[in-house]
N, C-alpha and C positions, 0 to 999 in steps of 0.2 A: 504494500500500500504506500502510497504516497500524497502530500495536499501541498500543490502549490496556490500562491493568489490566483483570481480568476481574470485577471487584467492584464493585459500585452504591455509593457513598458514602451513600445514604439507608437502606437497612435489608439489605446486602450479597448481592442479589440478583445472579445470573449472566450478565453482558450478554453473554458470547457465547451465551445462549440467546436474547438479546432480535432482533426484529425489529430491518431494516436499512432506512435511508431517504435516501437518497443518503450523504450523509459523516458521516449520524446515527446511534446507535444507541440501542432503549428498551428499558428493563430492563423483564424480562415480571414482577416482582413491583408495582410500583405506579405503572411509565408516566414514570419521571425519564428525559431524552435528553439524551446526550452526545455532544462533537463529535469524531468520530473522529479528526482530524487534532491538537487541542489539548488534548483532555480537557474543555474546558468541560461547566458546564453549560449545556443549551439547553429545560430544561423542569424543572418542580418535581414532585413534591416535595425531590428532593434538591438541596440548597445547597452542598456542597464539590465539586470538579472534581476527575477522575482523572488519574491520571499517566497523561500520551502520552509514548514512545519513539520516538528518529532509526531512522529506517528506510531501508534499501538494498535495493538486488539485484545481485550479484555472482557474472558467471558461472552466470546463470539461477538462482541460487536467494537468498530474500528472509532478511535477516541484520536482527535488529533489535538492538540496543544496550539490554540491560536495565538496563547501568550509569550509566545518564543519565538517571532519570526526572524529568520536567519540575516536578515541584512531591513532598513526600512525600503518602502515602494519608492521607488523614482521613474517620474513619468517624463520622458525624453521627449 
């Protein structure tokens, strides 16, 4: 499992609408990919990385920790 933000750091397109490609995800507005597991970036156009969240499963249900985002949003 993994929870990144829901917003493209390049022009704040909705990556849970974007296509998945193993631990990638591409925002359906201009094709930027992110790494699901760290928020990188792994494709242009966008140049700032998104916050990823510690994620568990407890008791069969997946518990993410929104109070711990790995870096703050920056909207490029």
């Amino acid at each position: 499992w993994a929870a990144i933000d829901n917003v493209c750091t390049h022009d704040g397109g909705t990556l849970g609408e974007g296509e998945l490609d193993d631990c990638l995800v591409e925002c359906p507005r201009h094709g930027a990919r992110f790494d699901l597991l760290s928020g990188d970036v792994r494709a242009l156009p966008a140049v700032f990385p998104v916050n990823a969240y510690p994620v568990r499963v407890v008791d069969g249900r997946v518990e993410v920790d929104v109070s711990v985002p790995t870096r703050e949003l920056e909207i490029g």
